[in-house]
Backbone as JSON, one array per atom type, in Angstrom:
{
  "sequence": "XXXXXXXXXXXXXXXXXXXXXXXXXXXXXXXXXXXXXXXXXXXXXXXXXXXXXXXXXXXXXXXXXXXXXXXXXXXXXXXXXX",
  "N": [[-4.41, -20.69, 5.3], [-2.27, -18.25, 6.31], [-3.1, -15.05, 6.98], [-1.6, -11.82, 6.03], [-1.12, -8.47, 7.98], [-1.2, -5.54, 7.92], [0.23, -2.15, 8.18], [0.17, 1.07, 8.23], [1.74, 3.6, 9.2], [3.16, 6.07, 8.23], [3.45, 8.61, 5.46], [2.01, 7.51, 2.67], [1.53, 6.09, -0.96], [-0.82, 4.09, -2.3], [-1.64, 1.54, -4.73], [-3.31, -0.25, -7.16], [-1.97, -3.27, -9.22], [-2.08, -5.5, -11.39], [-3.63, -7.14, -9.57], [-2.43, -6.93, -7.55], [-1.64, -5.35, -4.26], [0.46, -2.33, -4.57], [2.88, -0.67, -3.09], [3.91, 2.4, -2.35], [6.04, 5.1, -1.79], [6.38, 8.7, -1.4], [8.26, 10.24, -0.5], [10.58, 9.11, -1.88], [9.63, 8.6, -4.21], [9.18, 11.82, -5.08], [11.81, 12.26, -4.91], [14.28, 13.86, -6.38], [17.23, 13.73, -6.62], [17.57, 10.76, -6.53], [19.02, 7.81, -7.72], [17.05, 6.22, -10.76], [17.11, 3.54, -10.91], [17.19, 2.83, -8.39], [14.78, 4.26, -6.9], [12.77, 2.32, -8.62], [13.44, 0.21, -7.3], [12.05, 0.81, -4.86], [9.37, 0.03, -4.56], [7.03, -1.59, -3.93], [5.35, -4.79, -3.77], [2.48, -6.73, -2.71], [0.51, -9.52, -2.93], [-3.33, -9.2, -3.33], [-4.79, -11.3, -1.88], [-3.27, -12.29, 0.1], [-3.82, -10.64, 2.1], [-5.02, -9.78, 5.5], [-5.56, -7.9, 7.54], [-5.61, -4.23, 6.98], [-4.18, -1.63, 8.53], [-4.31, 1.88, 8.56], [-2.77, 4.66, 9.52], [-2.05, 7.3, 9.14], [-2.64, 11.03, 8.18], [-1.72, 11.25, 5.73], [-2.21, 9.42, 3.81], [-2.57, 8.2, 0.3], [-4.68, 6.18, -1.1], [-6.33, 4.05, -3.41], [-9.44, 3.93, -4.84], [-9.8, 1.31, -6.28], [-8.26, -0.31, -4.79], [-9.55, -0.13, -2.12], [-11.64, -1.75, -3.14], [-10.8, -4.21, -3.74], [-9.74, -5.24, -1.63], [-11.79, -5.4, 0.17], [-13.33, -7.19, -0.8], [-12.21, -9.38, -0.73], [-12.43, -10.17, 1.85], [-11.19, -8.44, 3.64], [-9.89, -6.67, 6.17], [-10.27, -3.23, 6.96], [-8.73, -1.03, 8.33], [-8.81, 2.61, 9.67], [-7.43, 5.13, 11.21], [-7.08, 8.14, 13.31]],
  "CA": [[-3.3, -19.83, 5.02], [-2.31, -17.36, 7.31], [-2.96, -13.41, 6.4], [-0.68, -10.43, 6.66], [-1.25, -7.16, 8.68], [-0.14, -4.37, 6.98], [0.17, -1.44, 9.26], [1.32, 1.78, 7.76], [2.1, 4.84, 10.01], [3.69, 7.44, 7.48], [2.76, 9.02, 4.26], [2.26, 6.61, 1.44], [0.57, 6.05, -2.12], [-1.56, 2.63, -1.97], [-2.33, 1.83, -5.68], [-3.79, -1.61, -7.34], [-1.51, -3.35, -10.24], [-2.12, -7.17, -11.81], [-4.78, -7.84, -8.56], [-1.93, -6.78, -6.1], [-1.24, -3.89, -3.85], [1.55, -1.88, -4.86], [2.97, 0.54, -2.26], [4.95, 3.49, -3.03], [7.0, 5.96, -0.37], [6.25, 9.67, -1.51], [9.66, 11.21, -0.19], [11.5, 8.34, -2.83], [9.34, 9.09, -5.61], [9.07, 12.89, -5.76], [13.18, 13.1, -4.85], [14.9, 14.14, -8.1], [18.27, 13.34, -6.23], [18.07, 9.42, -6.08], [18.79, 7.01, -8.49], [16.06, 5.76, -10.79], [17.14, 2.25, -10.37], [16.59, 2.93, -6.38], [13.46, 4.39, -6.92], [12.01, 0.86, -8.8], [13.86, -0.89, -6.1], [11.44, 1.09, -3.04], [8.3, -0.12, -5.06], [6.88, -2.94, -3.16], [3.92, -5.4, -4.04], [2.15, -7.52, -2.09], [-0.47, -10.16, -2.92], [-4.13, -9.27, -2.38], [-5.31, -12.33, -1.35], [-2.64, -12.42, 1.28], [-3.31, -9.75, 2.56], [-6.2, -10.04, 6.16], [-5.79, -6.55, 8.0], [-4.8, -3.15, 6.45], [-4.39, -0.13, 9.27], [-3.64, 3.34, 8.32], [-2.35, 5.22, 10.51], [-1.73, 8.72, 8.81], [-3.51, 11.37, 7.29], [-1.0, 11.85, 4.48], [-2.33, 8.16, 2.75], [-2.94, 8.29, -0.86], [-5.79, 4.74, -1.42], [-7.09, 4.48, -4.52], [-10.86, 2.83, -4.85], [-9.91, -0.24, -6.74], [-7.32, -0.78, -3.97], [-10.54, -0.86, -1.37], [-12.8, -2.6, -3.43], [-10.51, -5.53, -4.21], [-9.53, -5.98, -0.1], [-12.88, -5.85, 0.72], [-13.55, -8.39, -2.19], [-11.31, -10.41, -0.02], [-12.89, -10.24, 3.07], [-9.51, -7.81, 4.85], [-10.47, -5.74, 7.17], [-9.7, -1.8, 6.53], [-8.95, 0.0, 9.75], [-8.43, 3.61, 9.8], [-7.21, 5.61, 12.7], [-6.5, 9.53, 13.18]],
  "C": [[-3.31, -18.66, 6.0], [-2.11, -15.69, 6.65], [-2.44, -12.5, 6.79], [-1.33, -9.43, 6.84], [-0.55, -6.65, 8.38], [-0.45, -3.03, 7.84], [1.13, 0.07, 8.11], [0.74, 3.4, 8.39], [2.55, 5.95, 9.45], [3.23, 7.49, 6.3], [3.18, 7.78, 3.0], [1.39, 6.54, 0.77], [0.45, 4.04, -2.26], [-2.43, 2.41, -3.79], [-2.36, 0.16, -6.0], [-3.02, -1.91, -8.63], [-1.49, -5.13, -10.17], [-3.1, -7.49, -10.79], [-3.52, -7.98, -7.56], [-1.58, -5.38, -5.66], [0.38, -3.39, -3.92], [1.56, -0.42, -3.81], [4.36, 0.83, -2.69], [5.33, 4.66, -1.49], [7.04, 7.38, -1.09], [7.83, 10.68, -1.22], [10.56, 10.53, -1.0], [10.76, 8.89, -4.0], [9.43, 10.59, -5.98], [11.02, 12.96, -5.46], [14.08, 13.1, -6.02], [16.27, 13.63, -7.82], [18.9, 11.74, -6.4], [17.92, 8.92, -7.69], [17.73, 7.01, -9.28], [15.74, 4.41, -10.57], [16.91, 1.96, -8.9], [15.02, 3.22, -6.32], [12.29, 3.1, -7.53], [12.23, 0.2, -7.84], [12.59, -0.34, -4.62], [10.26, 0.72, -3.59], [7.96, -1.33, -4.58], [5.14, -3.93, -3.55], [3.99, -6.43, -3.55], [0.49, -7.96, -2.81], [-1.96, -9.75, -2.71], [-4.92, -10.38, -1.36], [-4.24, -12.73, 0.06], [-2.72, -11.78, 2.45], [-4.96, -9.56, 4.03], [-6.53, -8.52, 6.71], [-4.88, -5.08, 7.4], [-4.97, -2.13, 7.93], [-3.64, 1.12, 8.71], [-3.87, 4.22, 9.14], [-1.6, 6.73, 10.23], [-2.64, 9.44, 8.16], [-3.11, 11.88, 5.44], [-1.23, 10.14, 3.26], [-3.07, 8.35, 1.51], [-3.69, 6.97, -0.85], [-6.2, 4.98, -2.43], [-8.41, 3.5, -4.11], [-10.68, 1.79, -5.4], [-9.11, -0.68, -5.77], [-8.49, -1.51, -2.81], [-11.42, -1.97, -1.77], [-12.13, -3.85, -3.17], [-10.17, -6.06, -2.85], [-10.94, -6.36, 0.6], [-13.6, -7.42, 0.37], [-12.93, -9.54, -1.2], [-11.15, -10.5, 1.11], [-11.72, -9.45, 3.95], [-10.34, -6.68, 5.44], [-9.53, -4.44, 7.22], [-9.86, -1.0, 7.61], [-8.62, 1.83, 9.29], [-8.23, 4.92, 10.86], [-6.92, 7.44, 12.45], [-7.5, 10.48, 12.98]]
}
């Protein structure tokens, strides 16, 4: 199976839900202005087991520890740059 590279360059919250990564966009969630039905809609989850290289590429990244444990768990490789 072939594994996704997840690359993320701007501020974001990286949290673990059902045994997948759920990423969240910080300027959608705190804006009181939008929708709330928009705001479920920018909530994105991806697979862990799909998942081969993470890079982060900001210093504004929220990770939680069950998020690392469970990529590591799954042999992905956790870059971090900056």
């Amino acid at each position: 199976m072939i594994k996704r590279t997840l690359y993320f360059g701007s501020p974001t919250y990286l949290s673990l839900k059902k045994e997948q990564l759920v990423i969240q966009l910080p300027e959608v969630v705190k804006n009181d202005s939008l929708p709330d039905t928009f705001k479920a809609e920018a909530v994105r989850t991806i697979p862990i087991e799909d998942i081969g290289i993470v890079i982060l590429d900001n210093k504004q990244i929220t990770i939680t520890h069950g998020v690392i444990e469970k990529l590591l768990a799954n042999n992905c490789a956790l870059i971090t740059c900056n």
